[in-house]
py3Dmol code that shows the C-alpha trace and the ligand (Angstrom):
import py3Dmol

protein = """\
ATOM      1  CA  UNK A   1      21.536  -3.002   6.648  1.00  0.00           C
ATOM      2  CA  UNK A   2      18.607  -1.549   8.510  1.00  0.00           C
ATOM      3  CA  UNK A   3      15.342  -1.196   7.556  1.00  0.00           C
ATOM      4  CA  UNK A   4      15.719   2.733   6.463  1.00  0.00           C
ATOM      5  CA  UNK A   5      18.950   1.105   4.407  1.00  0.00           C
ATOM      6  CA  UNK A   6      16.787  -1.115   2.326  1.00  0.00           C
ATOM      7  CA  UNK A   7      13.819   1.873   1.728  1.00  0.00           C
ATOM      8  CA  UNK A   8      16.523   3.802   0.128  1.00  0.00           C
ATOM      9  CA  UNK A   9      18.143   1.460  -1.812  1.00  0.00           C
ATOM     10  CA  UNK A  10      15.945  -1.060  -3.240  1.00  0.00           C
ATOM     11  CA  UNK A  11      12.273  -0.237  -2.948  1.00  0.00           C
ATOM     12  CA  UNK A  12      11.250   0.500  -6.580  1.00  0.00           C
ATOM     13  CA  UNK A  13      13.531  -1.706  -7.903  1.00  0.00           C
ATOM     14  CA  UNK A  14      12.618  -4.531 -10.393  1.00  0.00           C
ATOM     15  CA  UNK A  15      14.019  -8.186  -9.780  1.00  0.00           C
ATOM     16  CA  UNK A  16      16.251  -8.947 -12.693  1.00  0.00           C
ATOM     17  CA  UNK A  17      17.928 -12.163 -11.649  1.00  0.00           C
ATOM     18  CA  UNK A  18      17.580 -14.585  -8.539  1.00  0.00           C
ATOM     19  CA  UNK A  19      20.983 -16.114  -7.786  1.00  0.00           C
ATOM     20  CA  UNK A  20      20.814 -18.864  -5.001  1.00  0.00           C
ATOM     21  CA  UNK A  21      24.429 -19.912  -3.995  1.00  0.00           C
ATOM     22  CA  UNK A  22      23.841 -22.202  -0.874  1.00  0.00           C
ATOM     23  CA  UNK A  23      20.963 -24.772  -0.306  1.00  0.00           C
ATOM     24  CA  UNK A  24      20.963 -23.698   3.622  1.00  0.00           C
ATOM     25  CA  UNK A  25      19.791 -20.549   2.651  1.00  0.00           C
ATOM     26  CA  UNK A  26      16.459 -21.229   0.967  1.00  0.00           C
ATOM     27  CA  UNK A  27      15.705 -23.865   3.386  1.00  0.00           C
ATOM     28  CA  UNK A  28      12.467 -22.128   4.689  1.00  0.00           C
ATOM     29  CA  UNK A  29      11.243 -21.586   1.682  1.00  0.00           C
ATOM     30  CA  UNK A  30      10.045 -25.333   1.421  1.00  0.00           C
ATOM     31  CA  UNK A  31       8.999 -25.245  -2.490  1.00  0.00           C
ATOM     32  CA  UNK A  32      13.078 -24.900  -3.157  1.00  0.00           C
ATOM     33  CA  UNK A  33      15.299 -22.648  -4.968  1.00  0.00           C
ATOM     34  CA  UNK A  34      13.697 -22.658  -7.923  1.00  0.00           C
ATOM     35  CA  UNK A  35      10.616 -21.923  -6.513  1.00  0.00           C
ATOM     36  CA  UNK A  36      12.051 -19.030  -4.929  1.00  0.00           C
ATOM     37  CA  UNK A  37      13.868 -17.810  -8.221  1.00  0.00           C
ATOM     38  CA  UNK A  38      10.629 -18.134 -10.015  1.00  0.00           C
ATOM     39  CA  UNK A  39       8.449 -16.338  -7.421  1.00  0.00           C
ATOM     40  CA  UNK A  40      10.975 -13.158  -7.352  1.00  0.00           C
ATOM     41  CA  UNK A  41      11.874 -12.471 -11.316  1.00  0.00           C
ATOM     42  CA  UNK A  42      10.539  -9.436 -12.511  1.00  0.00           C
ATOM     43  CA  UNK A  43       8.588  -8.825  -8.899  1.00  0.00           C
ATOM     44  CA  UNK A  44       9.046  -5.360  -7.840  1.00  0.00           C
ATOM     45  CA  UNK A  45      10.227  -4.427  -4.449  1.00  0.00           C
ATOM     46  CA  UNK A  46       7.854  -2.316  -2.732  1.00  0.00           C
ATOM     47  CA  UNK A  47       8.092  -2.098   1.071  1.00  0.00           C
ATOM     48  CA  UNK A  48      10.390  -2.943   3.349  1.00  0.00           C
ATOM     49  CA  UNK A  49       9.473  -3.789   6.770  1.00  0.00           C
ATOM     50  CA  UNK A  50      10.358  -4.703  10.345  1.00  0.00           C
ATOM     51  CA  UNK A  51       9.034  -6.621  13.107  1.00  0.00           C
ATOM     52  CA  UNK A  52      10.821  -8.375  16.045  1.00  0.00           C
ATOM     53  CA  UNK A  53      13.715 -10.417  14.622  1.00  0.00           C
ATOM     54  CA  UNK A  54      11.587 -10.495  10.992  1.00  0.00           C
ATOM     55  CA  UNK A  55      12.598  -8.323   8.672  1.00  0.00           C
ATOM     56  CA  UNK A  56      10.494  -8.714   4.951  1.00  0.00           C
ATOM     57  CA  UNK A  57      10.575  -6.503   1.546  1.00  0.00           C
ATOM     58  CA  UNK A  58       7.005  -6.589  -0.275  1.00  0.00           C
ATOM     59  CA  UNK A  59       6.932  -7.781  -3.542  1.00  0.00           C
ATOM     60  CA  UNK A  60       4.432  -7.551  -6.187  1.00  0.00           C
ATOM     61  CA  UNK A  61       5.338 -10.499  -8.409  1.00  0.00           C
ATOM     62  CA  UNK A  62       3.819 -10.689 -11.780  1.00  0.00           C
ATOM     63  CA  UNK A  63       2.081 -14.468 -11.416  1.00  0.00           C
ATOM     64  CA  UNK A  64       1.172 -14.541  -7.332  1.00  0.00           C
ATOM     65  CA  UNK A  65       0.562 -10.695  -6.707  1.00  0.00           C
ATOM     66  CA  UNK A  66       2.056  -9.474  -3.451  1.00  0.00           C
ATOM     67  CA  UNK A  67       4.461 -11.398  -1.662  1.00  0.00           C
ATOM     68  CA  UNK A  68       6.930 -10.803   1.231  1.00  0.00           C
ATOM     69  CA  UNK A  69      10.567 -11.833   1.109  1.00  0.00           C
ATOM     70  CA  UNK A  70      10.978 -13.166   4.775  1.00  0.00           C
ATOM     71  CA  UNK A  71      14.469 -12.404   5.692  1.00  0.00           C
ATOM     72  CA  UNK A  72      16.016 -14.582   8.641  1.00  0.00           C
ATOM     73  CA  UNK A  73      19.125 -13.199   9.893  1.00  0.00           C
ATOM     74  CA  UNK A  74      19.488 -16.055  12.383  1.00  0.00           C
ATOM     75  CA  UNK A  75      23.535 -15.496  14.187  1.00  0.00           C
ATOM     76  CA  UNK A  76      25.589 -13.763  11.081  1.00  0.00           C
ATOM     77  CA  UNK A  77      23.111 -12.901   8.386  1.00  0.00           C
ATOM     78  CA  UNK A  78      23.729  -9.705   6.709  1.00  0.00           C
ATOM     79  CA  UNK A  79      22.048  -7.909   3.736  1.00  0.00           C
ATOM     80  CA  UNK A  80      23.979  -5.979   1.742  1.00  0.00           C
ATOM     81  CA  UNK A  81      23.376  -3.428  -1.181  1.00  0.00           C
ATOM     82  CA  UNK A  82      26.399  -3.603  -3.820  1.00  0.00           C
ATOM     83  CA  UNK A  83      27.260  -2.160  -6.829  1.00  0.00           C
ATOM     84  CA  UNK A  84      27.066  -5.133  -9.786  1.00  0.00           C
ATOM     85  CA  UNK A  85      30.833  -5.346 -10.194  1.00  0.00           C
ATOM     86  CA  UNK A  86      32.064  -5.239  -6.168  1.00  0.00           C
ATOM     87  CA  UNK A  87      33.665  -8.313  -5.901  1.00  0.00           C
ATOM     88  CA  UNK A  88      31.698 -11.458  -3.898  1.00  0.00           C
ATOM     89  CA  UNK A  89      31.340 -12.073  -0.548  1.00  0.00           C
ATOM     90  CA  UNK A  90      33.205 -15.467   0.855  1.00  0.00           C
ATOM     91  CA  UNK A  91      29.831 -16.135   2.583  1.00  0.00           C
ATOM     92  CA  UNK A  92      27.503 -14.783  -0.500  1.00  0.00           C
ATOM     93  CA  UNK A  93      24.127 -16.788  -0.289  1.00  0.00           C
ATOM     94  CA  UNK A  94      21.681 -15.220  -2.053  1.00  0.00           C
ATOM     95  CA  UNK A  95      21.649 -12.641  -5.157  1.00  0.00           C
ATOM     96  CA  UNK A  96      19.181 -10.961  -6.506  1.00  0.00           C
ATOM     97  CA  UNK A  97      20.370  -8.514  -9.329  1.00  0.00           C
ATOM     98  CA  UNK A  98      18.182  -5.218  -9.429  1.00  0.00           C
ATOM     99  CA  UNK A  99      17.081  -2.441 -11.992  1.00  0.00           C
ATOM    100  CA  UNK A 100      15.655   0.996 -10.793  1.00  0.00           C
ATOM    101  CA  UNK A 101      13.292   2.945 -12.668  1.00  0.00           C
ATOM    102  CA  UNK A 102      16.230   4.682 -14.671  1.00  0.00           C
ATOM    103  CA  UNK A 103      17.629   1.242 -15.732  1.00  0.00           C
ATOM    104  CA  UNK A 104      20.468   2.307 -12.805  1.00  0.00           C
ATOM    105  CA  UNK A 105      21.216  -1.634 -11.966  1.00  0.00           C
ATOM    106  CA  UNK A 106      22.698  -2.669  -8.452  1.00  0.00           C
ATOM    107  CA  UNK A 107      22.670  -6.176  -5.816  1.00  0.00           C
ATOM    108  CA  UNK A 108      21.081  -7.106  -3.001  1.00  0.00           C
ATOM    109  CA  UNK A 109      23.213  -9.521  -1.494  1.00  0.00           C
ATOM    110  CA  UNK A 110      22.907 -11.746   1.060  1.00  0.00           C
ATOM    111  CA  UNK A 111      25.823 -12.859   3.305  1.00  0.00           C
ATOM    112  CA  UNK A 112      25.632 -15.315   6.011  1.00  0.00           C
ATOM    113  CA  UNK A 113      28.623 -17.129   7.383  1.00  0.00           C
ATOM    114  CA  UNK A 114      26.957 -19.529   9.599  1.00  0.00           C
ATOM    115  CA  UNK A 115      23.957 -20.212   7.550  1.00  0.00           C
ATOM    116  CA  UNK A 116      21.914 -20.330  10.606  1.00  0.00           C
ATOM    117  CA  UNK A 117      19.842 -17.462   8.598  1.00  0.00           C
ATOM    118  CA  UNK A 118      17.624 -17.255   4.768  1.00  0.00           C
ATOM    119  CA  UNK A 119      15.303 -16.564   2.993  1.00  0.00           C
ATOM    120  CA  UNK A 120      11.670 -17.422   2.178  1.00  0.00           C
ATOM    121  CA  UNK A 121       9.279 -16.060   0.078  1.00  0.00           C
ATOM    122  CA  UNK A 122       5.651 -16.583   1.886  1.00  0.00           C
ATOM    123  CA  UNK A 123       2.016 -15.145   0.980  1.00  0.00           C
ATOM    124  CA  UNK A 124       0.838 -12.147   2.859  1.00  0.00           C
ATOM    125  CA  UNK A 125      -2.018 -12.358   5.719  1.00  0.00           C
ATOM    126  CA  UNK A 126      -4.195  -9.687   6.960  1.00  0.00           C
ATOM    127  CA  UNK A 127      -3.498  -9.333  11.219  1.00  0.00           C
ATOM    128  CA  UNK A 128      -5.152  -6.485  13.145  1.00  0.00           C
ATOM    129  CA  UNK A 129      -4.751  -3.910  10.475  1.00  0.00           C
ATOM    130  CA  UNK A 130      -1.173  -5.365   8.860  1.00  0.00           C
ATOM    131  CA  UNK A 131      -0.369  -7.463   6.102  1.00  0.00           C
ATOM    132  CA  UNK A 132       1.840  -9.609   7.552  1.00  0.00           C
ATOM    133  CA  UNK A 133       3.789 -12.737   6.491  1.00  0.00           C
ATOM    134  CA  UNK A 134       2.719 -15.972   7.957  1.00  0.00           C
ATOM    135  CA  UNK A 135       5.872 -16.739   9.810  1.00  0.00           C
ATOM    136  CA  UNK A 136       5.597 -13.102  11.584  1.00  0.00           C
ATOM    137  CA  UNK A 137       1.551 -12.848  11.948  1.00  0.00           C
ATOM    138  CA  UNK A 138       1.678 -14.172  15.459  1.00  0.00           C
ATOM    139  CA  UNK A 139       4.591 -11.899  16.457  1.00  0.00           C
ATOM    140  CA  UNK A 140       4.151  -8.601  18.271  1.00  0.00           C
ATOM    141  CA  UNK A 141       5.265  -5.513  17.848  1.00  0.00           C
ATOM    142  CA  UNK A 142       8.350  -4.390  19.437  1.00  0.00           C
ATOM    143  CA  UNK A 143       8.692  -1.198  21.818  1.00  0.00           C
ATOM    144  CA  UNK A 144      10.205   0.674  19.128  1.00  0.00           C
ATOM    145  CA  UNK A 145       7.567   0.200  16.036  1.00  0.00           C
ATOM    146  CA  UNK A 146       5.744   3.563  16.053  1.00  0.00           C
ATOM    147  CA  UNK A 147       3.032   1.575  15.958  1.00  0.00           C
ATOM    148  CA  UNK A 148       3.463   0.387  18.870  1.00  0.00           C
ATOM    149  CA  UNK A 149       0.736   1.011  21.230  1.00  0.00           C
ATOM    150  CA  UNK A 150       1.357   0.610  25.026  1.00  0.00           C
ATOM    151  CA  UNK A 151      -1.735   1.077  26.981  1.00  0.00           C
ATOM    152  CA  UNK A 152      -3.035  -2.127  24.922  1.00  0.00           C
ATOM    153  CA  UNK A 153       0.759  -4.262  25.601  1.00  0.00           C
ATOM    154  CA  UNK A 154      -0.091  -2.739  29.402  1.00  0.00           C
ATOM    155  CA  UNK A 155      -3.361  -4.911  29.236  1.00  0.00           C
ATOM    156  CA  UNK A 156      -2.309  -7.551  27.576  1.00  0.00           C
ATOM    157  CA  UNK A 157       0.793  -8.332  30.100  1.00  0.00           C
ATOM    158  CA  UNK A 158      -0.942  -7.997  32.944  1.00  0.00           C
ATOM    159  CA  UNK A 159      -3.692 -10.485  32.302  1.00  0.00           C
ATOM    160  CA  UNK A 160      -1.274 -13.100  31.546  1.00  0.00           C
ATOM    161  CA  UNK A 161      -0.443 -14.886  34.675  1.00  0.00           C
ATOM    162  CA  UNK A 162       2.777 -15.804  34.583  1.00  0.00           C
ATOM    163  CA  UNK A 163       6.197 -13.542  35.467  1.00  0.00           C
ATOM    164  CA  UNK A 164       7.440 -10.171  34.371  1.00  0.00           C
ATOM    165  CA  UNK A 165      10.438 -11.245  32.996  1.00  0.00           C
ATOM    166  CA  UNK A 166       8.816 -14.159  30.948  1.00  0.00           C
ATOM    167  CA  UNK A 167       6.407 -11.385  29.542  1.00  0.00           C
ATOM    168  CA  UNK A 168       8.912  -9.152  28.195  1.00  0.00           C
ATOM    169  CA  UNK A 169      10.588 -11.942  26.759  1.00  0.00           C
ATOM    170  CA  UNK A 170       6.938 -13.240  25.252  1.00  0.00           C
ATOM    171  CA  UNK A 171       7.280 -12.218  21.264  1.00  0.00           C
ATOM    172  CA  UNK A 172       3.162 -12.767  20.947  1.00  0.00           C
ATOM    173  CA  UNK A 173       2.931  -9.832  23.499  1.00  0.00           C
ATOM    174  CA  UNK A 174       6.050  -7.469  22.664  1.00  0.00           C
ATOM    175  CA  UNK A 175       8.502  -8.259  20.423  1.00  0.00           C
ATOM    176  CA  UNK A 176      12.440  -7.389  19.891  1.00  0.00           C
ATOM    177  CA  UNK A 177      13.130  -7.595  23.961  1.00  0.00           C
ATOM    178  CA  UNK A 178      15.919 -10.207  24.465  1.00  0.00           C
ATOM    179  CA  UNK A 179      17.390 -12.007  27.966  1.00  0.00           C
ATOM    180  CA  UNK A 180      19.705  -8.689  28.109  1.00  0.00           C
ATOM    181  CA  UNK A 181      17.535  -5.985  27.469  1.00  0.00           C
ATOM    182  CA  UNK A 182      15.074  -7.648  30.019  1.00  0.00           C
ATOM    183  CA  UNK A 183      17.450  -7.474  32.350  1.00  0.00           C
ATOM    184  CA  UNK A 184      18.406  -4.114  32.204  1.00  0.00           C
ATOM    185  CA  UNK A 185      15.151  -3.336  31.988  1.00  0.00           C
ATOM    186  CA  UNK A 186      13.978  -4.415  34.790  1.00  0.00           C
ATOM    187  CA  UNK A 187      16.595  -2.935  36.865  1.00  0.00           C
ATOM    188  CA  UNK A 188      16.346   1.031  35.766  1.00  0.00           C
ATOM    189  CA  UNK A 189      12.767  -0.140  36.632  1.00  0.00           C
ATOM    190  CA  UNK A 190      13.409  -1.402  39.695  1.00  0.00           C
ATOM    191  CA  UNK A 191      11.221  -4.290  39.054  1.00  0.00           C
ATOM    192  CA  UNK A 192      12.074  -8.555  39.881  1.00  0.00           C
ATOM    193  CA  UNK A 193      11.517 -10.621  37.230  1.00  0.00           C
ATOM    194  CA  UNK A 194       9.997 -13.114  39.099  1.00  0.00           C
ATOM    195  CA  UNK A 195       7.430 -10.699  40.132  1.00  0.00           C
ATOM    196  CA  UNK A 196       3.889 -11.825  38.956  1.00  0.00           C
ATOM    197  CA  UNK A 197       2.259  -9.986  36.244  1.00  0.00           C
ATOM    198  CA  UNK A 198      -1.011  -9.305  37.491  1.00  0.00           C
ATOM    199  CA  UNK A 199       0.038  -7.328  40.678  1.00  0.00           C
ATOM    200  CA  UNK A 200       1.725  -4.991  38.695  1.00  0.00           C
ATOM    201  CA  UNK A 201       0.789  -1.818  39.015  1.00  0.00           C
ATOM    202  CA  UNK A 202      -0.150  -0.391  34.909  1.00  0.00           C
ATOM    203  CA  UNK A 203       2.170   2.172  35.522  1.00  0.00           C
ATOM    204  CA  UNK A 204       4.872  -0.251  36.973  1.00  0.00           C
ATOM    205  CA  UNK A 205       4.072  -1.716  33.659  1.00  0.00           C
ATOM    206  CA  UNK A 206       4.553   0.856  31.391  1.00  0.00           C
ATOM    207  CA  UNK A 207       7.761   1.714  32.731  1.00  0.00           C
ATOM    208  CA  UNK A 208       9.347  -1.148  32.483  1.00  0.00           C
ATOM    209  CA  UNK A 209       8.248  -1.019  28.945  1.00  0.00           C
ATOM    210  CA  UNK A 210       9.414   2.601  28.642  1.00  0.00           C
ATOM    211  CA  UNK A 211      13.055   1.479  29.624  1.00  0.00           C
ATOM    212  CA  UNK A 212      13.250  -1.749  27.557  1.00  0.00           C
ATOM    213  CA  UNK A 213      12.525   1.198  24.717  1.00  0.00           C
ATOM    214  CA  UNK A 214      15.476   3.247  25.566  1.00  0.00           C
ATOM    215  CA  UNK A 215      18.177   0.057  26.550  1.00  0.00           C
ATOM    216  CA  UNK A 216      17.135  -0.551  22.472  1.00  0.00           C
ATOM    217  CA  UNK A 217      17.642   2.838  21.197  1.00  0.00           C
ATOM    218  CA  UNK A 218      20.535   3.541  23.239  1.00  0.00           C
ATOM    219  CA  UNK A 219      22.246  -0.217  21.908  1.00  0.00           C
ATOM    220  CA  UNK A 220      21.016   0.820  18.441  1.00  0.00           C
ATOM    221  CA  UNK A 221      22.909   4.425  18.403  1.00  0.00           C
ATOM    222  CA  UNK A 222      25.966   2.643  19.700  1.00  0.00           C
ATOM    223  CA  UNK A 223      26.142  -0.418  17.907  1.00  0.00           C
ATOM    224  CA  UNK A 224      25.561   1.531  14.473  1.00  0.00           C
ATOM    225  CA  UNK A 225      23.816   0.356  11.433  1.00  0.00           C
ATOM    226  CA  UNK A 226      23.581  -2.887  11.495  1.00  0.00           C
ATOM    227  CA  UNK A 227      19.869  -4.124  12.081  1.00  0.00           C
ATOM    228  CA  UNK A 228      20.398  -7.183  14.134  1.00  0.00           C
ATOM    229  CA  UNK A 229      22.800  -5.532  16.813  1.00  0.00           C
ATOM    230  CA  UNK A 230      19.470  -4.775  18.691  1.00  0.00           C
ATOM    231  CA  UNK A 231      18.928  -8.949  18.443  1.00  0.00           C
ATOM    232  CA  UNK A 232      22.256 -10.341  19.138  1.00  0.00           C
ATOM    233  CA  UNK A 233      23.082 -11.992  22.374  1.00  0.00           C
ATOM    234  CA  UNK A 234      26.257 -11.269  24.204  1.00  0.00           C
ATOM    235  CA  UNK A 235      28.278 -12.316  21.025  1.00  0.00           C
ATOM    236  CA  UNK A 236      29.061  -9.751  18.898  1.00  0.00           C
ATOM    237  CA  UNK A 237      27.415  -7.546  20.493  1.00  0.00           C
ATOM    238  CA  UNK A 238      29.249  -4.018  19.717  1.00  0.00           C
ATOM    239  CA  UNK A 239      30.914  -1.970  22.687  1.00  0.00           C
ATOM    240  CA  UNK A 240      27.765  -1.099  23.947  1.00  0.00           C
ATOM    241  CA  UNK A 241      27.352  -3.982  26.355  1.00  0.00           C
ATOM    242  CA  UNK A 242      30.493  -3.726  27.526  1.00  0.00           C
ATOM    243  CA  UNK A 243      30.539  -0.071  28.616  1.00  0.00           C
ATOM    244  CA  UNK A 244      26.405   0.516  29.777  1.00  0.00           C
ATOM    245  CA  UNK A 245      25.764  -2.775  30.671  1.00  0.00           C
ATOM    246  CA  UNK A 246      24.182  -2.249  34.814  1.00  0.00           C
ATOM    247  CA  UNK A 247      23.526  -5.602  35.880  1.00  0.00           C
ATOM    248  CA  UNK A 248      23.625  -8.254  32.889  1.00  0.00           C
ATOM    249  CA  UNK A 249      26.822 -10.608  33.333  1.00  0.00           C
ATOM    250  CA  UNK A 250      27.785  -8.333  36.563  1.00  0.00           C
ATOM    251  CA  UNK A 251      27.892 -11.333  38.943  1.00  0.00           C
ATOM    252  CA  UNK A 252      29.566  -9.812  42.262  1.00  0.00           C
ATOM    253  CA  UNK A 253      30.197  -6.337  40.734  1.00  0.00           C
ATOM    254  CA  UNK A 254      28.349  -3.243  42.396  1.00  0.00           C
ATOM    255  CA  UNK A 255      24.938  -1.564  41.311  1.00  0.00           C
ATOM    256  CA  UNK A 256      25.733   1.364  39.826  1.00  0.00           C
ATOM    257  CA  UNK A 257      22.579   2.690  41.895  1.00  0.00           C
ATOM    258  CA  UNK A 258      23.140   1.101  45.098  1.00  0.00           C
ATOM    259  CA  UNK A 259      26.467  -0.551  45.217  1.00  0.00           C
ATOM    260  CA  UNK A 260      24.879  -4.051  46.880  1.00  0.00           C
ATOM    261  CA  UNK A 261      26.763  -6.568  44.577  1.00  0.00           C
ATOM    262  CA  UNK A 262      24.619  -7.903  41.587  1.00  0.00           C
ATOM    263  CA  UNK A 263      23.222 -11.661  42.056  1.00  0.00           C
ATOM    264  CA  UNK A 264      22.878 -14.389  39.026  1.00  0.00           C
ATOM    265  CA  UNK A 265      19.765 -16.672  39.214  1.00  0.00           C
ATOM    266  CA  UNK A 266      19.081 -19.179  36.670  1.00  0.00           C
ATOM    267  CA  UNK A 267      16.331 -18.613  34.030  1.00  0.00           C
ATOM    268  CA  UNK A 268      15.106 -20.889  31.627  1.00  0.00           C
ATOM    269  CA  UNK A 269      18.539 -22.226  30.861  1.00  0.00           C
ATOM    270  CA  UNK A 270      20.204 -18.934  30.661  1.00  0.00           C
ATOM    271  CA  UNK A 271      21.069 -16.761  33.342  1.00  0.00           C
ATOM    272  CA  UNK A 272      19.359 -13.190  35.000  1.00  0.00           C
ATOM    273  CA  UNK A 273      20.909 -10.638  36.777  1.00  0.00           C
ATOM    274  CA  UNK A 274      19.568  -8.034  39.175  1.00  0.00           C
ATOM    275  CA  UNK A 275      20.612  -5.967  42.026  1.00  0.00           C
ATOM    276  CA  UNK A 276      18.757  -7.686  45.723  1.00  0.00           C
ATOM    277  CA  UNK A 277      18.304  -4.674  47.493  1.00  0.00           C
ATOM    278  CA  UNK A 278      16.815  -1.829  43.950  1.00  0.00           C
ATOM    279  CA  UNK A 279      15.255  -5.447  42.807  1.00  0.00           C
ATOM    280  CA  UNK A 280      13.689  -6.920  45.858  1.00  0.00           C
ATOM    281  CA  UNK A 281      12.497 -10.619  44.687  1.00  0.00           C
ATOM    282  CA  UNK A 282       9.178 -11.470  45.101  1.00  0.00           C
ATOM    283  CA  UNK A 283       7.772 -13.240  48.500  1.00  0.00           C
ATOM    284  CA  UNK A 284       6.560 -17.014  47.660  1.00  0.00           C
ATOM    285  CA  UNK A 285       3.305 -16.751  48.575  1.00  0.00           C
ATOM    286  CA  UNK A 286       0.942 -20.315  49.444  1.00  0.00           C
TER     287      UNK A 286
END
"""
ligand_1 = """\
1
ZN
Zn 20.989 -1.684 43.595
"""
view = py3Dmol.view(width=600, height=400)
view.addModel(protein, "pdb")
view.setStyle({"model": 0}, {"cartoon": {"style": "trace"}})
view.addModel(ligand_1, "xyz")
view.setStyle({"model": 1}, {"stick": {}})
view.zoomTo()
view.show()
């Protein structure tokens, strides 16, 4: 369910049960289940929100005044909006039972079969401008937000010293960019990753950024509606990757610009991909 899913569905809604099926799934919220229950009844849902792999709904709660429900998809999670009587999920985890304005009642479920993902209900912190939730206040936004402002992320990338690659890839300077989408990235920019931040060119800089936008939207329009399909890795990722993919897990195969056969390095204990001759690695320098 994306973010547009959940301003549609539920915002406006009034909490009229909190249903917490599997320990796992609470686990970040450190007060516990009850806690969590408590917090939520009677709160009404208010905003619902994105940023890198965070998604929250506002809250305003009767007792603590506005919260956020942090919402961890980690590898499977999945929110779903049900009618009260559609049967349960196998992997139901959380419940909460909702009433709209009209007394219209409906679910907001969530299912997780790996429980890597859950739910926490945190405090809200002012951050440049934002109310934020604590676990997301240090976390960028992503190219996408239209918020998102990229002369300052420019600025910001090229005064860190460090690589290109290991910028995009930075969530405190632009979130939502993962190992593939760097990748690709940096080829339709024509850019190493190894290449050093601060002798980039801005514009070098802002096109890279420019392209990490468009791998996202393009993966988004293809993989559909679900809202972590722009944060999965190569597993179960939808037919997107398979068909559009230039360089990422192309060891051997041709550049679709050049034809020079695409090389794998190592990186960080994962693996990046790029074309020799469109990519030309950086010189070591002493
Ligand atoms: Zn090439």
């Amino acid at each position: 369910m994306v973010r547009r899913g959940l301003v549609e569905h539920v915002l406006e809604h009034v909490v009229d049960s909190v249903e917490v099926r599997h320990p796992r799934a609470v686990r970040r919220h450190v007060a516990g289940a009850d806690d969590l229950a408590i917090a939520l009844l009677g709160a009404r849902l208010v905003q619902a929100e994105r940023r890198g792999k965070y998604l929250w709904l506002q809250a305003d709660t009767a007792k603590r005044g506005r919260q956020a429900v942090v919402v961890h998809l980690g590898m499977s999670g999945q929110l779903r909006v049900q009618p009260v009587d559609a049967p349960e999920e196998k992997h139901l985890r959380i419940r909460l039972r909702l009433r709209d304005g009209a007394g219209t009642r409906t679910e907001l479920r969530f299912v997780d079969q790996r429980t890597f993902g859950g739910w926490a209900v945190e405090p809200l912190q002012l951050v440049e401008g934002s109310w934020l939730p604590r676990p997301v206040a240090h976390i960028a936004r992503d190219p996408l937000d239209p918020a998102f402002d990229p002369e300052r992320v420019v600025t910001a990338l090229r005064r860190r010293r460090t690589e290109v690659k290991r910028a995009l890839l930075d969530q405190t300077l632009v979130s939502g960019i993962g190992n593939i989408y760097a990748d690709e990235a940096l080829w339709r920019a024509q850019l190493h990753g190894r290449r050093p931040t601060e002798r980039l060119t801005r514009v070098q800089v802002h096109r890279v950024l420019a392209e990490a936008a468009a791998v996202m939207t393009e993966a988004l329009a293809a993989g559909g509606t679900s809202f972590d399909a722009l944060y999965v890795n190569v597993n179960g990722a939808s037919g997107y990757f398979d068909r559009s993919l230039a360089v990422y897990g192309r060891t051997d195969r041709a550049c679709p610009r050049c034809g020079n056969p695409i090389v794998r390095e190592s990186f960080m204990n994962r693996s990046s991909f790029s074309c020799p001759r469109c990519q030309p690695a950086p010189r070591l320098r002493r």
